[in-house]
C-alpha positions as CSV (number, residue, x, y, z in Angstrom):
1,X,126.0,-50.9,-193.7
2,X,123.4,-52.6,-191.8
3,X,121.5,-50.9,-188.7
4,X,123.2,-52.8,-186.2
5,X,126.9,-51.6,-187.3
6,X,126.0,-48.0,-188.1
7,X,125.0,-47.3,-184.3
8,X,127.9,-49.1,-182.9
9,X,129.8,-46.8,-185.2
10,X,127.7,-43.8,-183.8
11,X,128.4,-45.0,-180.3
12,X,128.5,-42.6,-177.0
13,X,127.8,-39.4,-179.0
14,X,124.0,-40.9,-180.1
15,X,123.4,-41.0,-176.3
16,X,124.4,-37.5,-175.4
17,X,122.4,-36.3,-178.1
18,X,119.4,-38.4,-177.5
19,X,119.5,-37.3,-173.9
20,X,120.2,-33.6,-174.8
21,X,117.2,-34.3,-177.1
22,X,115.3,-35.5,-175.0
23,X,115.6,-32.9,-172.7
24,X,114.5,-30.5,-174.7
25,X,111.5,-32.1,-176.0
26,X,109.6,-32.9,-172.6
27,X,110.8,-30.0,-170.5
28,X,111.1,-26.8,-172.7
29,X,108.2,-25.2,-174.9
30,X,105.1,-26.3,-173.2
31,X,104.0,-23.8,-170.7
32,X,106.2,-25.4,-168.1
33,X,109.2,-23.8,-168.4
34,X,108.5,-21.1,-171.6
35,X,106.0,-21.8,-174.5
36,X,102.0,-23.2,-174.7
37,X,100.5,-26.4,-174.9
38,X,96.7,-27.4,-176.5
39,X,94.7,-26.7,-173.5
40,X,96.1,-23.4,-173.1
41,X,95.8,-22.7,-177.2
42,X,93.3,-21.3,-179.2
43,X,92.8,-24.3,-181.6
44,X,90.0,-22.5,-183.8
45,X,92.4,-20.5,-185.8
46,X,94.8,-23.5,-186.5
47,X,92.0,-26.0,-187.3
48,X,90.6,-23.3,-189.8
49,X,93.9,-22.6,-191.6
50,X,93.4,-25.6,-193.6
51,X,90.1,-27.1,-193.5
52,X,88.5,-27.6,-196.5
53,X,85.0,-28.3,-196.8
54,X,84.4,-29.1,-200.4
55,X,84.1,-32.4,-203.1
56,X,82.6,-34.4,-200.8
57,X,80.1,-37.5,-201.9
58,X,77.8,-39.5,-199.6
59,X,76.9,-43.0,-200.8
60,X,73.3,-43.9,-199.3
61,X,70.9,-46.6,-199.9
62,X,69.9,-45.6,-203.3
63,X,70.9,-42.0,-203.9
64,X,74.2,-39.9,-203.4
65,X,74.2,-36.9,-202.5
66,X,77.0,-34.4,-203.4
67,X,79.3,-31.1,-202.6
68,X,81.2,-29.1,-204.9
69,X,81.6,-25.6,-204.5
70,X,78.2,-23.8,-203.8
71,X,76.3,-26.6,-204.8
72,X,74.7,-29.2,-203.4
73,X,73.2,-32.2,-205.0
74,X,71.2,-35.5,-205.2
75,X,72.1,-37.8,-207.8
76,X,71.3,-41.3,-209.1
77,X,74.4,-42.6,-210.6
78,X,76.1,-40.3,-212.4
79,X,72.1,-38.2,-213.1
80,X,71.7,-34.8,-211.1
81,X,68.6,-35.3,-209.9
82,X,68.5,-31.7,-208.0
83,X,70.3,-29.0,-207.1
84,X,71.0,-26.5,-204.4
85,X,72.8,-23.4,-203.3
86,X,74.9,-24.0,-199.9
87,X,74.7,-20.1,-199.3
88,X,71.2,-19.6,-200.8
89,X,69.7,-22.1,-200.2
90,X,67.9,-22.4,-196.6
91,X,67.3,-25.3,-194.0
92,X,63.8,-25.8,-194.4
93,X,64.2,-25.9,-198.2
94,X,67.6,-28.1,-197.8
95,X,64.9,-30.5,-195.4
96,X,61.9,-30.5,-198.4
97,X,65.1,-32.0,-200.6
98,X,65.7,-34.8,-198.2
99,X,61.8,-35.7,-197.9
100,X,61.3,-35.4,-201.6
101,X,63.9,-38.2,-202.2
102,X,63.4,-39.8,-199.0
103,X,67.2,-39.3,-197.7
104,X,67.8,-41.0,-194.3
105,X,69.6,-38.3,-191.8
106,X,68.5,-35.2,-193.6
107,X,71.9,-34.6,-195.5
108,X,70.7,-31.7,-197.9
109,X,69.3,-29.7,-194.9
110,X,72.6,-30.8,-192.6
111,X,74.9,-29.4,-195.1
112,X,73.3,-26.0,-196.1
113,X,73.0,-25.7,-192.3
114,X,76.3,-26.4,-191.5
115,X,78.9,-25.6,-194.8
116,X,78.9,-21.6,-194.8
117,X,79.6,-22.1,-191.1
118,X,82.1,-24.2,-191.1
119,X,83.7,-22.4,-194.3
120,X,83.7,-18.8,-192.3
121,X,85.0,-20.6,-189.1
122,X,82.3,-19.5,-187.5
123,X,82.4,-22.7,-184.9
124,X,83.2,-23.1,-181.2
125,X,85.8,-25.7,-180.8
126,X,85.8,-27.8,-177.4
127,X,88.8,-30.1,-176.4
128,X,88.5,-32.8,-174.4
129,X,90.7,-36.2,-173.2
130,X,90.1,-39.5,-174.6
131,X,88.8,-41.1,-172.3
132,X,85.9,-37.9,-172.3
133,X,85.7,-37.4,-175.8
134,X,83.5,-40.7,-177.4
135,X,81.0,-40.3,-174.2
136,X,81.3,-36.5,-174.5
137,X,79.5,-36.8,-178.2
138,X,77.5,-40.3,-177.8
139,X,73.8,-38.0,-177.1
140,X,75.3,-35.1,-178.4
141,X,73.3,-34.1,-182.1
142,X,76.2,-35.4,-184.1
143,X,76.3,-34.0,-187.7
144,X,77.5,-36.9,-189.5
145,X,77.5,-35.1,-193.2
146,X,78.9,-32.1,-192.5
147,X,81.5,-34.1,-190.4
148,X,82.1,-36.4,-193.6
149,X,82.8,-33.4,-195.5
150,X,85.7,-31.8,-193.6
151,X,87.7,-35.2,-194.8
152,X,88.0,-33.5,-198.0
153,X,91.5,-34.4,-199.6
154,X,92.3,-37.5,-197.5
155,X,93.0,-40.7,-198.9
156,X,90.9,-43.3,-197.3
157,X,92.5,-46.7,-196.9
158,X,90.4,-49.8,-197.4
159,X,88.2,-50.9,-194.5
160,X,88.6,-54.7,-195.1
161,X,92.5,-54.1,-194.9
162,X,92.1,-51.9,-191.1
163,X,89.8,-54.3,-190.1
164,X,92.6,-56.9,-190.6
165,X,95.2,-55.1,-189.3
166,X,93.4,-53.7,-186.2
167,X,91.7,-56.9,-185.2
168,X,88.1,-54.8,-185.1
169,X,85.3,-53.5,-187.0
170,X,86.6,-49.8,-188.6
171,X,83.3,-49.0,-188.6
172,X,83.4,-48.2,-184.8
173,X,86.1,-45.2,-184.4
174,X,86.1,-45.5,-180.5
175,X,87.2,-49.2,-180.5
176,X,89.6,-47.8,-183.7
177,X,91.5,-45.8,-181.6
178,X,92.0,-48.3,-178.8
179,X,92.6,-51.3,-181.3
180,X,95.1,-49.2,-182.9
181,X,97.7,-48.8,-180.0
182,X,97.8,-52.3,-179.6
183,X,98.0,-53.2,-183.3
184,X,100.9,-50.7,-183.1
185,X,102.4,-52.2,-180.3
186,X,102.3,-56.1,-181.5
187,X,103.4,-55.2,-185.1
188,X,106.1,-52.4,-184.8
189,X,107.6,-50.4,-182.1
190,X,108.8,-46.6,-182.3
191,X,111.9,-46.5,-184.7
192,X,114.7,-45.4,-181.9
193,X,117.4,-46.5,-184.0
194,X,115.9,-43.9,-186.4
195,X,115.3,-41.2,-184.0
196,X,119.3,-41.5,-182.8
197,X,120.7,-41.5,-186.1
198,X,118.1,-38.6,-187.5
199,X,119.7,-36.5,-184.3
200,X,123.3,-36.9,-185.1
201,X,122.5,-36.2,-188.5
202,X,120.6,-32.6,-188.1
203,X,122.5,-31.3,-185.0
204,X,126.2,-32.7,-185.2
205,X,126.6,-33.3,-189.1
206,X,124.0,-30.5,-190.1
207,X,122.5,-32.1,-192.8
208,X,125.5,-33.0,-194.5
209,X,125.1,-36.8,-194.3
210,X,122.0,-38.8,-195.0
211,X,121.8,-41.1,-191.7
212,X,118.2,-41.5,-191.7
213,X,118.1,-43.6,-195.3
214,X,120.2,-47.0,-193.4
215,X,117.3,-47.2,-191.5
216,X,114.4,-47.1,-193.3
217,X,111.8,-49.3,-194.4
218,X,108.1,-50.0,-196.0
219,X,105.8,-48.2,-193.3
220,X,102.0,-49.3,-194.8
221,X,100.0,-51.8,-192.9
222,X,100.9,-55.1,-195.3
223,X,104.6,-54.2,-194.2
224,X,103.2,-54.0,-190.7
225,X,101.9,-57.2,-190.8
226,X,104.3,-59.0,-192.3
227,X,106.7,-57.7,-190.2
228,X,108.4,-55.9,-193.0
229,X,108.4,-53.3,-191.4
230,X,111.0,-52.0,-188.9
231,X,109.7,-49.3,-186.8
232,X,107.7,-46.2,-187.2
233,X,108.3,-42.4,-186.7
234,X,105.4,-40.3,-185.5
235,X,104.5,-39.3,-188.5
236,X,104.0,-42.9,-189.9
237,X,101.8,-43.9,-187.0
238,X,99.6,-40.7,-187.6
239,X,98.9,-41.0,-191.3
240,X,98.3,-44.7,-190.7
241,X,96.0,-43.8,-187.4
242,X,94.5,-40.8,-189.6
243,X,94.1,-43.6,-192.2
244,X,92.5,-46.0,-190.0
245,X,90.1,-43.6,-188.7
246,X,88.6,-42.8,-192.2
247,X,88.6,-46.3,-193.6
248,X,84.3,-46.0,-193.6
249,X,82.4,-43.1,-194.4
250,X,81.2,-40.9,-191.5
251,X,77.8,-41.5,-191.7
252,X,78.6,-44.9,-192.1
253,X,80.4,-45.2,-188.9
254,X,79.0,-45.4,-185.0
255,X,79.9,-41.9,-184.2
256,X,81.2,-40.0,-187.1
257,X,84.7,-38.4,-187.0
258,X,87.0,-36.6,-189.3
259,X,90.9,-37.2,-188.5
260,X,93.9,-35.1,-188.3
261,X,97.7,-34.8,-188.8
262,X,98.8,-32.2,-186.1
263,X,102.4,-30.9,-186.3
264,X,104.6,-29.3,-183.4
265,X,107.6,-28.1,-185.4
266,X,108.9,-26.7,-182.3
267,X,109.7,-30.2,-180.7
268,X,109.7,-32.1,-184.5
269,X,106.9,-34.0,-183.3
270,X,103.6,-35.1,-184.8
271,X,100.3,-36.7,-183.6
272,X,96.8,-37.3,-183.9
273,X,93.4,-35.4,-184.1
274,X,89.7,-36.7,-183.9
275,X,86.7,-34.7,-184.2
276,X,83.0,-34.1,-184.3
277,X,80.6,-31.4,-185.4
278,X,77.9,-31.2,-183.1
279,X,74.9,-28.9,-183.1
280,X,74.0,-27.3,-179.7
281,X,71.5,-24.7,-178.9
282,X,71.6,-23.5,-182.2
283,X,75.3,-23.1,-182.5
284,X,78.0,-25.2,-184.2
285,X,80.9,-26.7,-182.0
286,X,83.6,-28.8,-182.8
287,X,84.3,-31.6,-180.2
288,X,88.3,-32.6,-180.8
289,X,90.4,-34.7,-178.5
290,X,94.1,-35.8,-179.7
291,X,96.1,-39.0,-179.6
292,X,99.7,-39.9,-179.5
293,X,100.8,-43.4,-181.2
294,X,104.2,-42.6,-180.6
295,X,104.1,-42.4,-177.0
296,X,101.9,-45.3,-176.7
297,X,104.2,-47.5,-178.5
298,X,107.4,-46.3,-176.9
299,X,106.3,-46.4,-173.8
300,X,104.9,-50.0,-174.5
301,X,108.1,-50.6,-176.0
302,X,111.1,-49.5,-172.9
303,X,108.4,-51.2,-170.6
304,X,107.4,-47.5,-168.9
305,X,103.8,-48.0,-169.0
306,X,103.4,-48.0,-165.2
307,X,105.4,-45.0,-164.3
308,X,104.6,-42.9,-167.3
309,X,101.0,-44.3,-168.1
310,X,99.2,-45.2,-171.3
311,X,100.7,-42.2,-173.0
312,X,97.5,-42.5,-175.7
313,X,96.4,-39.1,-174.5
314,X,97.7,-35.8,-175.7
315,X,95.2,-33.7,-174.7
316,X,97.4,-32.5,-171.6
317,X,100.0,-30.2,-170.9
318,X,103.2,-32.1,-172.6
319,X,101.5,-31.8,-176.2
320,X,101.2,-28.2,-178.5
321,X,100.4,-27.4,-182.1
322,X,102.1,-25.3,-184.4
323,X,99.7,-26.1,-187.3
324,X,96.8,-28.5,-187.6
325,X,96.8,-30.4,-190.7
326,X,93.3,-31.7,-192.6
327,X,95.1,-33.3,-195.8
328,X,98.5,-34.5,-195.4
């Protein structure tokens, strides 16, 4: 049964659920009516559940320089050429490393600084909107390492393929993120077809019937090119976006960013984190903004753009998290 025949077939009562559905998601559970939403949370707890700052390897010009564990090191190929405590080992000594070896940003003395820090959770996290968040770190003193190091446990997709798919260099997260929602927009749209038959299958059948599996299809970015691909959930375009945004290294990259896959299991809904570690009068912050692909494209898609907006933001009041995911 193609898609075309299975939602004639699920006719009139795919619209009152959608529209049940859809009542439930954007009017109940984010402060407006009962609930939260992310600028009224706490986000440090939930972005410290599950980071993990460990097996990390910088590439630089002639040296790597590499965390595991309590130990930092430098290395030449696969040669330890020293070695360092993260928790006994102080910044000053972490900065005679880097000069010794001459290493460009000062990566020994960034991570001993930052790691025990970041491991205890002992960081301020700052939200901000999109449209705030790239000018909010662009003179702030970024810590590209440390940064790099949160991406623990990602898979990184290959640059050259972003870069083809986006239409810009990966290597400049800002233009990334905007490149993205129109990559998104020409090559796919938000799977409603999907959506419709996913309702009727968890809140009238209960699970009994697999609706979802007539409508599915390849979801990576070849398939999105080729047009193989036949829409996307929310989860799709966030791995892809979280993808995208870690294509290059950190302290490759114009500003350096660690993605994440947020989750709102109250409304089934997932989206997109980006943030910074920063360094500010002596204390560690976290700048984080967060994204939504989905809106973006569906919006783009039913033509709402200028009523509802962009919808790229979800740093606002329509947008919570249950649990923020680093490696996903």
């Amino acid at each position: 049964m193609n898609r075309r025949k299975l939602l004639k077939l699920l006719g009139g009562g795919a619209v009152t659920v959608g529209s049940g559905k859809a009542l439930y998601n954007t009017q109940v559970g984010y402060g407006v009516v009962t609930g939260t939403n992310v600028t009224e949370q706490d986000l440090r707890p939930l972005i410290a559940q599950y980071m993990r700052v460990d097996d990390y390897r910088a590439e630089l010009d002639e040296y790597a320089v590499e965390l595991s564990g309590d130990t930092v090191a430098v290395l030449d190929g696969d040669d330890v050429l020293a070695e360092r405590s993260v928790t006994d080992t102080t910044p000053e000594e972490g900065a005679a490393v880097d000069a010794e070896f001459d290493l460009a940003g000062g990566p020994v003395e960034e991570l001993v600084r930052d790691v025990p820090a970041l491991r205890a959770g002992e960081f301020v996290v700052e939200g901000a909107k999109f449209d705030e968040f790239f000018d909010r770190i662009a003179d702030a003193d970024a810590s590209p390492f440390s940064t790099g190091a949160t991406r623990d446990g990602y898979d990184y997709a290959d640059a050259e393929t972003v870069g083809a798919f986006i239409g810009a260099d990966p290597a400049d997260p800002e233009r990334v993120v905007t490149a993205l929602r129109a990559a998104f927009r020409e090559h796919s749209s938000y799977d409603k077809p999907r959506y419709v038959a996913g309702s009727i299958e968890d809140n009238i059948l209960f699970g009994t019937v697999d609706l979802r599996k007539h409508f599915e299809s390849p979801v990576g970015f070849e398939a999105l090119e080729s047009g193989e691909a036949t829409g996307l959930f929310c989860t799709e375009l966030t791995r892809r976006a979280n993808e995208s945004l870690h294509a290059v290294p950190a302290h490759e990259a114009t500003a350096p960013v660690v993605s994440m896959f947020v989750s709102d299991t109250r409304h089934k809904h997932a989206y997109t984190g980006v943030a910074t570690i920063l360094r500010e009068d002596g204390k560690l912050v976290m700048a984080i903004t967060f994204l939504d692909y989905m809106h973006s494209t569906l919006y783009d898609d039913l033509k709402l753009t200028g009523v509802l907006g962009d919808g790229l933001d979800a740093y606002n009041s329509r947008h919570r998290a249950t649990d923020i995911y680093w490696h996903r």
